[in-house]
C-alpha positions as CSV (number, residue, x, y, z in Angstrom):
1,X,-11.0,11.8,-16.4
2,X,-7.4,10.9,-15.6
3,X,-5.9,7.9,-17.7
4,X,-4.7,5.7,-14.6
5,X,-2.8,3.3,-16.3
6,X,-0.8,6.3,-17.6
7,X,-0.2,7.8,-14.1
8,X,0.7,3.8,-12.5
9,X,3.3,4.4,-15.5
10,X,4.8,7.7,-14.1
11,X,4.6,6.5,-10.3
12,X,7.0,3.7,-11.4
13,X,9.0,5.9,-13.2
14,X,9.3,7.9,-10.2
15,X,10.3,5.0,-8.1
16,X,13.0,3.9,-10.3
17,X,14.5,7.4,-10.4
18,X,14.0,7.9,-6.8
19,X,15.8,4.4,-5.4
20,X,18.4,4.6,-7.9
21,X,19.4,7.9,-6.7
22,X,19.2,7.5,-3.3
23,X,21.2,4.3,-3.9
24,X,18.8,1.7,-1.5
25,X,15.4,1.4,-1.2
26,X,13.1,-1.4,-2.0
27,X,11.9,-1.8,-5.4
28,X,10.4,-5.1,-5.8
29,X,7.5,-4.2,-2.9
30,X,7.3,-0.7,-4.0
31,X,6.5,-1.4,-8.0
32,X,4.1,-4.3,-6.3
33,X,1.3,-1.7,-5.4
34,X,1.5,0.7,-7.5
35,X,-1.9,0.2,-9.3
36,X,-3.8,-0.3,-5.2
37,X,-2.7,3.2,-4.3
38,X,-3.1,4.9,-7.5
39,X,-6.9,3.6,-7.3
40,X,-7.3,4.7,-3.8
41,X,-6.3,8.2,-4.5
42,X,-6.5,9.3,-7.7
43,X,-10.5,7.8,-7.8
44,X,-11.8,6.1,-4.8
45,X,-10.9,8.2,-1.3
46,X,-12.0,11.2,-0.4
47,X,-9.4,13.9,0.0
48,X,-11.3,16.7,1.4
49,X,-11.0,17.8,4.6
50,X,-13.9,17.9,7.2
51,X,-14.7,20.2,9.9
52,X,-11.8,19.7,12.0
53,X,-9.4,19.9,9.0
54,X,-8.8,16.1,8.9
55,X,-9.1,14.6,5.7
56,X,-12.5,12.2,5.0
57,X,-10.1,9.2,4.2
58,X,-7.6,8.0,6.0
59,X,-4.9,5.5,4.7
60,X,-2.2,3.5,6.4
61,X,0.6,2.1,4.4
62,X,1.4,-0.7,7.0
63,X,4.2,-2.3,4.8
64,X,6.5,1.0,5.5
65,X,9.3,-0.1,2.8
66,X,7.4,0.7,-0.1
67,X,7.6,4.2,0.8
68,X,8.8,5.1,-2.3
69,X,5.7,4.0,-4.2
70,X,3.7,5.9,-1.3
71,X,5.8,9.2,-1.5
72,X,5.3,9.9,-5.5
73,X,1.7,9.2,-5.1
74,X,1.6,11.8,-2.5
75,X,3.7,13.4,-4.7
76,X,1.1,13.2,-7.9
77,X,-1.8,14.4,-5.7
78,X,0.4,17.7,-4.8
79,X,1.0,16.6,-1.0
80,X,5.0,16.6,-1.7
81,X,6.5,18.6,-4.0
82,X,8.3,16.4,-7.1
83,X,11.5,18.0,-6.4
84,X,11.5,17.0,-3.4
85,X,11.3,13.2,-4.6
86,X,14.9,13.5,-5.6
87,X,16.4,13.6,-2.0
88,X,14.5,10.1,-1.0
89,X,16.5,8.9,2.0
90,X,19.3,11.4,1.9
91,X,20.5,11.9,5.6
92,X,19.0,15.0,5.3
93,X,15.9,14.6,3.9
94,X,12.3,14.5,5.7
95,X,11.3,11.8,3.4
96,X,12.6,8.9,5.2
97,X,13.2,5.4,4.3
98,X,10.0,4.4,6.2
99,X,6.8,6.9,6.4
100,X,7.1,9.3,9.2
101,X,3.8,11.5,10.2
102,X,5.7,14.7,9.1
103,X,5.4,14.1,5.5
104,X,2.3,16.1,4.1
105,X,-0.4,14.0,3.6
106,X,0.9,11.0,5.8
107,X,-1.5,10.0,8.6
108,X,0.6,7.5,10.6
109,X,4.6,6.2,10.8
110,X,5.0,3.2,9.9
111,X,7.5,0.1,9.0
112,X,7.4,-2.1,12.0
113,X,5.4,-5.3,10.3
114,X,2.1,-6.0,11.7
115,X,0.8,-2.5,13.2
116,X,-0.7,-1.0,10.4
117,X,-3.8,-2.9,11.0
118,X,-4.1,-2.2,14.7
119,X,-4.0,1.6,14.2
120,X,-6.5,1.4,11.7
121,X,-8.9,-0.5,13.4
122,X,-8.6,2.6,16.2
123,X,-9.1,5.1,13.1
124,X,-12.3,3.1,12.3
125,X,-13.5,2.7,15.8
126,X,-13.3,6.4,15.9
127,X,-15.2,7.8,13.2
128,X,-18.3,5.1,14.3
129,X,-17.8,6.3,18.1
130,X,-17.7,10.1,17.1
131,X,-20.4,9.4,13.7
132,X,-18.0,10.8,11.2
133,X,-18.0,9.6,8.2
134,X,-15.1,8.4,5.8
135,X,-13.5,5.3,5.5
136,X,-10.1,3.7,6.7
137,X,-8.0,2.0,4.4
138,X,-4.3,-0.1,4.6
139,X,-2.3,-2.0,2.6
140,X,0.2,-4.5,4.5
141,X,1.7,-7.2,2.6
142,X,1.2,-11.0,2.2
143,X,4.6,-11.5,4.4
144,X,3.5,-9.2,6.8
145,X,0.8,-11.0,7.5
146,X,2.8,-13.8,8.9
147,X,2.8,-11.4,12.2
148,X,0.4,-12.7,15.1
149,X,-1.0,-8.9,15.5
150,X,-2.5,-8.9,12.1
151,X,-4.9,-11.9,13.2
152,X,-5.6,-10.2,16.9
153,X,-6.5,-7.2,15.0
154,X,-8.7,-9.1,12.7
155,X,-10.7,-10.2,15.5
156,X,-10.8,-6.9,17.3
157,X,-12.2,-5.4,13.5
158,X,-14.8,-8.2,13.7
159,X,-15.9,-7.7,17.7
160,X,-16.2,-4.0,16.9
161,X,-18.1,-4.7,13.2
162,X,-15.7,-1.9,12.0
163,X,-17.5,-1.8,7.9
164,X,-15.6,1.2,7.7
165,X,-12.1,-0.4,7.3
166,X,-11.0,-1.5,4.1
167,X,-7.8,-3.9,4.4
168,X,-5.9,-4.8,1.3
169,X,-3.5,-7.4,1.1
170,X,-0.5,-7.3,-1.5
171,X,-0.3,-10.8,-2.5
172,X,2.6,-11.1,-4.4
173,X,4.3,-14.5,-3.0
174,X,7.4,-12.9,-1.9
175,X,9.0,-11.4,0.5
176,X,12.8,-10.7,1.9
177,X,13.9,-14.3,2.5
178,X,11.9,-16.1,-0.2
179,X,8.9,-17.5,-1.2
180,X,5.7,-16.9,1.0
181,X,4.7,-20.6,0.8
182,X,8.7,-21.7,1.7
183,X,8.9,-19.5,4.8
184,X,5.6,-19.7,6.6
185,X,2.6,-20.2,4.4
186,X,-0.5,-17.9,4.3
187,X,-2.1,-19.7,2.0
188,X,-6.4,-20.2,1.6
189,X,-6.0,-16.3,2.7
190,X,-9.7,-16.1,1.5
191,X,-10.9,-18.6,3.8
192,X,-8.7,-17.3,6.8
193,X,-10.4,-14.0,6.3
194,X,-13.9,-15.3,6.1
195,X,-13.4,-17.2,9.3
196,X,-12.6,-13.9,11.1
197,X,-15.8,-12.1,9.8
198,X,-14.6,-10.5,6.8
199,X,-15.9,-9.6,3.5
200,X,-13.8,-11.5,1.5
201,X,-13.0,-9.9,-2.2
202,X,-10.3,-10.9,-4.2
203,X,-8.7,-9.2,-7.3
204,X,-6.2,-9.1,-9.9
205,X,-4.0,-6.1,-8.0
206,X,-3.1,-4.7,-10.9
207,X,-6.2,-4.1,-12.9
208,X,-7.8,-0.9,-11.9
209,X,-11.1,-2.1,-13.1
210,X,-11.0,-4.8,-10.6
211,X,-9.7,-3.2,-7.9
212,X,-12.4,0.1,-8.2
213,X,-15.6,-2.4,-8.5
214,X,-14.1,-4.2,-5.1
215,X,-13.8,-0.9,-3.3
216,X,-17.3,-0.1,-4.3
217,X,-18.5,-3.7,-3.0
218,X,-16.6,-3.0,0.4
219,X,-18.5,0.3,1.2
220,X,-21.9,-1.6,0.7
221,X,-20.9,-4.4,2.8
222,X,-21.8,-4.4,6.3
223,X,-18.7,-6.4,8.1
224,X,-15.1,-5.4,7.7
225,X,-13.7,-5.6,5.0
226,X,-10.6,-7.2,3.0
227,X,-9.4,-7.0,-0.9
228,X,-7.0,-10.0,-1.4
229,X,-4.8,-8.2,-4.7
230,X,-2.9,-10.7,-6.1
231,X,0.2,-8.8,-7.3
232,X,3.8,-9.4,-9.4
233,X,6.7,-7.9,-7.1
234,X,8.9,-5.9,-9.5
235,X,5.8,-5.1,-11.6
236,X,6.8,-3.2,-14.8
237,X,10.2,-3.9,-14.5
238,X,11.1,-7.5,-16.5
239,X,14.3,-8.3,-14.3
240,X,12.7,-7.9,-11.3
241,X,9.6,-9.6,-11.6
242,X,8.5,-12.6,-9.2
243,X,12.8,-12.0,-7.7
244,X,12.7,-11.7,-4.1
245,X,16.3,-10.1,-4.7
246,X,14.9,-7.3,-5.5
247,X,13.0,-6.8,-2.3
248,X,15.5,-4.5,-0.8
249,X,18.6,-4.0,-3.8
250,X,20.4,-0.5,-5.1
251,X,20.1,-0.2,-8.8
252,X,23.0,-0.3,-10.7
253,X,23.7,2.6,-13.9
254,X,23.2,-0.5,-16.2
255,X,20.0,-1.5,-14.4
256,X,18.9,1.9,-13.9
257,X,18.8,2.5,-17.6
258,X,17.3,-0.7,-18.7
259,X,14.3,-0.1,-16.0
260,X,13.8,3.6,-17.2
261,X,13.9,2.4,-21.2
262,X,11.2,-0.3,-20.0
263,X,8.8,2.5,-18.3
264,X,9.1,4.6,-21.4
């Protein structure tokens, strides 16, 4: 069985080298949910492809700008090839600053805030209408979910008893302009949730443990669902930990190689 904490490891590896190079990107949200995707597809989804060559699983990466972290997971389960990492946002290059349906592996654009959630309610809507099974999962983040769709979605979920969908919420505190709590507070996230109808979980969103025994709770539960990971932006990294700088920030050749000796 893979060692997970040594592949998170690698993925932020990856995302260092990859933002650096490219010379913009978004590092703080990126390193953020490393461990959530890692889980979801190195050990909870289901790859394989049914009868209409779709894959089992879906996944929506609603917050778009952590594309990076998204890409070298792809990347680690052979969807993108690791050279191809190296031209992250070139003008060029097919792997875009934002997710595009293109990409190998990628089941829906994304970057404008708030949609992610939408779309995968119509994912989950699907496989009940049509009796397929699989599950739908997305990740948006805790300032995304200052966007009115997110809660209009969460009701539609709830009218529609979609217990295939699987939301996780990167709660990290941050986002571009500050604090969560200083620019429009989501706190008592649990309640909010559990007033719309959802099974409420909440986890430390960096322990795999946690995070794998929550995913297994979701898929008994019989309501949609939502995994409140409470996260460190910049994880891995000491000088961007909890700094909302480094939200959206090129790396420098001095930070570059004080990140890389760190993820050693």
């Amino acid at each position: 069985m893979e060692n997970l904490e040594k592949v998170a490891k690698s993925i932020r590896k990856d995302i260092i080298d990859m933002i650096y190079t490219a010379g913009s990107g978004h590092p703080g949200g990126s390193l953020s949910c490393v461990e959530i995707l890692v889980a979801l597809y190195h050990r909870a989804m289901n790859l394989e492809l049914d009868s209409n060559n779709q894959r089992i699983d879906k996944f929506i990466l609603s917050k778009g700008h952590a594309s990076s972290c998204y890409y070298a997971v792809l990347s680690s389960k052979g969807y993108i090839p690791r050279e191809d990492l190296k031209t992250f946002r070139k003008y060029d290059s097919y792997l875009e600053g934002h997710p595009c349906i293109k990409i190998n592996g990628v089941d829906v654009s994304s970057g404008s805030l708030g949609q992610g959630l939408s779309i995968a309610n119509g994912m989950a809507l699907s496989k009940k209408i049509s009796n397929e099974k699989g599950y739908v999962y997305c990740l948006v983040g805790d300032g995304e979910i200052e966007e009115g769709q997110i809660w209009e979605a969460c009701m539609s979920a709830n009218k529609y008893n979609l217990d295939n969908l699987i939301l996780f919420i990167d709660n990290n505190g941050l986002q571009i302009d500050g604090s969560i709590n200083d620019v429009k507070s989501v706190d008592n996230l649990d309640e909010k949730f559990s007033s719309f109808g959802f099974y409420v979980q909440s986890v430390n969103g960096h322990d795999f443990d946690e995070i794998l025994t929550a995913i297994d709770n979701a898929k008994k539960s019989k309501m949609p669902n939502v995994i409140i990971a409470k996260t460190i932006k910049g994880k891995g990294v000491s000088f961007m930990e909890n700094d909302e700088k480094w939200h959206g920030k090129k790396l420098t050749q001095e930070d570059y190689k004080n990140a890389i000796d760190q993820l050693l």
